[in-house]
ROTOR-481233 format. One record per residue: x, y, z of N, C-alpha, C in turn. Coordinates in steps of 0.02 Angstrom, whole numbers, padded with zeros to 5 digits, always signed. Example, Ala and Ser with C-alpha at 12.3 -4.5 7.8 and 13.67 -1.06 7.14 Angstrom:
# ROTOR-481233
+00660-00284+00390+00615-00225+00390+00660-00165+00390;+00642-00112+00354+00684-00053+00357+00645+00002+00394;
***
This chain:
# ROTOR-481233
+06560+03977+11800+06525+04030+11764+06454+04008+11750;+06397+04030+11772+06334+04019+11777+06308+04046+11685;+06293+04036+11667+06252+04050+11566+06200+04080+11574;+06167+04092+11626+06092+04088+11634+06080+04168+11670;+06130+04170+11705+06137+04266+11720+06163+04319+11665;+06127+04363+11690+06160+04414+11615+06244+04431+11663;+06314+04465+11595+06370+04470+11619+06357+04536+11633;+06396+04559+11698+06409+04606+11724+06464+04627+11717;+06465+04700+11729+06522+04743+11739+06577+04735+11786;+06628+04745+11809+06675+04741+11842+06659+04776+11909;+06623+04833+11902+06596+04858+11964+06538+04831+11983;+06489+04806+11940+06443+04752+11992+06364+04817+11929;+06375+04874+11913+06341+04903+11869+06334+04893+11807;+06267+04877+11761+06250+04877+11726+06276+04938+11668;+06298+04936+11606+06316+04985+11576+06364+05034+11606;+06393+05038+11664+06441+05075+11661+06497+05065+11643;+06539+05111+11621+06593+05106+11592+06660+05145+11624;+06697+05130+11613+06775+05176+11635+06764+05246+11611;+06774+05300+11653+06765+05358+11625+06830+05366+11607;+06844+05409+11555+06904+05422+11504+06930+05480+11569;+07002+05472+11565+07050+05494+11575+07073+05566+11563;+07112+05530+11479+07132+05581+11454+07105+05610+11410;+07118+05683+11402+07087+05738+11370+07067+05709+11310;+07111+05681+11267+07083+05651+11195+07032+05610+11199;+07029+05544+11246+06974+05486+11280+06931+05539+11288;+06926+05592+11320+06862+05651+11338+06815+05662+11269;+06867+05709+11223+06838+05705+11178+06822+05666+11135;+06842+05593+11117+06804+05547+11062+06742+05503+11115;+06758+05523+11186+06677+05500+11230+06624+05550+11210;+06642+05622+11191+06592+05645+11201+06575+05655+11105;+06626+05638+11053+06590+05625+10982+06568+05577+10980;+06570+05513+11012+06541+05447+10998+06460+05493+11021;+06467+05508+11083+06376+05506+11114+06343+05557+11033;+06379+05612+11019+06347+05638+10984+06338+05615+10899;+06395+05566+10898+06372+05512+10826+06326+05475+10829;+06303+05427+10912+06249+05398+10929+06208+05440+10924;+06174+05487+10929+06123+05556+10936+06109+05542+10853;+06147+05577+10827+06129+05568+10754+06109+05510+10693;+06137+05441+10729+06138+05390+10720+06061+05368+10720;+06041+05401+10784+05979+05362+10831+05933+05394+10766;+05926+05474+10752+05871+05506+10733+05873+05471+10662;+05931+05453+10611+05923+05433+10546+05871+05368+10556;+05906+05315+10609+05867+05268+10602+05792+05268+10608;+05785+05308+10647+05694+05338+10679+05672+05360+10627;+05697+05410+10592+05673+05410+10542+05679+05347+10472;+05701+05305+10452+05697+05260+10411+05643+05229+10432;+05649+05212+10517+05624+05139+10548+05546+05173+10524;+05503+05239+10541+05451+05276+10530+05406+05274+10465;+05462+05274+10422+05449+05276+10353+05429+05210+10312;+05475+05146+10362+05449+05098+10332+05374+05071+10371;+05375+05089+10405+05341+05075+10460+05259+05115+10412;+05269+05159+10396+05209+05220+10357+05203+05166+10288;+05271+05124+10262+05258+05120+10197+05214+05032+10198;+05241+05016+10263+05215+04947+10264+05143+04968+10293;+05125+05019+10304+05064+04998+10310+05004+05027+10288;+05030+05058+10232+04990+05062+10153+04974+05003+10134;+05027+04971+10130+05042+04913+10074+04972+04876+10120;+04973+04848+10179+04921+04809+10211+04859+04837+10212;+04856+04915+10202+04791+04918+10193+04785+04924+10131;+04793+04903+10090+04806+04894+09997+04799+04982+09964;+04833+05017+09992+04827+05075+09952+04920+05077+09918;+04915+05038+09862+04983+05048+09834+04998+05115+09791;+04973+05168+09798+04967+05225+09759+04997+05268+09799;+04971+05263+09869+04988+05290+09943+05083+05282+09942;+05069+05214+09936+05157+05197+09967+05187+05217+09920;+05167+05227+09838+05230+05232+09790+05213+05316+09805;+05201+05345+09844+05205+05448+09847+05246+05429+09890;+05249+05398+09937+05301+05374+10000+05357+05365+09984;+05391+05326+09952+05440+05299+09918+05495+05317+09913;+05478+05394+09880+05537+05410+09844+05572+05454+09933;+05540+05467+09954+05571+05493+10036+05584+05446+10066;+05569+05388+10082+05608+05322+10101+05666+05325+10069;+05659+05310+10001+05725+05293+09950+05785+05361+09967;+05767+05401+09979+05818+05462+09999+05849+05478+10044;+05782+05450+10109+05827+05456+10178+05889+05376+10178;+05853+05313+10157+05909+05272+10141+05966+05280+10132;+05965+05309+10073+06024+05329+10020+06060+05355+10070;+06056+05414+10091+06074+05440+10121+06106+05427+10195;+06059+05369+10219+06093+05342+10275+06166+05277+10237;+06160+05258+10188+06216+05217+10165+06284+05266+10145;+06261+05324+10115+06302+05371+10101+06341+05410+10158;+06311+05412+10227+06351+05428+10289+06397+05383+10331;+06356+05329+10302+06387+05265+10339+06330+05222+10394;+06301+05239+10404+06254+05223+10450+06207+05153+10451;+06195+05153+10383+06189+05062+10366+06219+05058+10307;+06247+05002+10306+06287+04972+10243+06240+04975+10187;+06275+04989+10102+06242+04971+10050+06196+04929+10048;+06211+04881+10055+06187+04821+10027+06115+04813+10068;+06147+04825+10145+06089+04817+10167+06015+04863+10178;+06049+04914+10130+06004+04975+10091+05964+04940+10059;+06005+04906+10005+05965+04891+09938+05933+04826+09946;+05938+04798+10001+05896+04731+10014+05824+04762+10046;+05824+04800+10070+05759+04850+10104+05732+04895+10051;+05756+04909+09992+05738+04953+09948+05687+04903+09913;+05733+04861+09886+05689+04775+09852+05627+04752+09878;+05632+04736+09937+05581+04692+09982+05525+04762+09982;+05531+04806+09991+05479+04858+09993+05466+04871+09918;+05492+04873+09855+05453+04903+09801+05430+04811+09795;+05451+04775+09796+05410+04699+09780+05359+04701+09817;+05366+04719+09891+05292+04695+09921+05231+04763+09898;+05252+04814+09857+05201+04865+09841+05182+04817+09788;+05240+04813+09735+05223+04766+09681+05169+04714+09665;+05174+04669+09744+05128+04621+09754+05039+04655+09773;+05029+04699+09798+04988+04718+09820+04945+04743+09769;
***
């Protein structure tokens, strides 16, 4: 077994997968794609927001980021509350962002 190649598929394709079978396999293939869909946009939107809030903070307008905030803090919430990222690792991103306004 070579370490140094990426692992392949059984068919020799990248990302493909066994297409489902049976009718039930049909349908939880086609709720997974559409939980990924929804999955994707929460994160885009968080990833956006921090992305807007970190970079108040660097250009020192902390007045800017705390109007920001509270829509960060909601779409969060909200993504912990669906399931989409864990608590905790909500509230470790909630922290590190009102400290680094804090600092600024």
């Amino acid at each position: 077994m070579n370490l140094t190649e990426p692992r392949r598929s059984p068919k020799g394709e990248e990302g493909r997968r066994n297409m489902p079978i049976t009718k039930s396999a049909k349908k939880a293939l086609r709720q997974s794609f559409r939980k990924k869909a929804k999955n994707l946009i929460y994160k885009n939107k968080i990833r956006n927001l921090v992305k807007e809030v970190r970079g108040f903070i660097l250009q020192n307008k902390p007045s800017e980021a705390k109007k920001t905030l509270p829509r960060l803090y909601k779409i969060l919430d909200k993504a912990a509350k669906v399931g989409i990222i864990k608590k905790n690792t909500v509230a470790r991103k909630k922290s590190r962002i009102a400290k680094a306004i804090n600092r600024c």
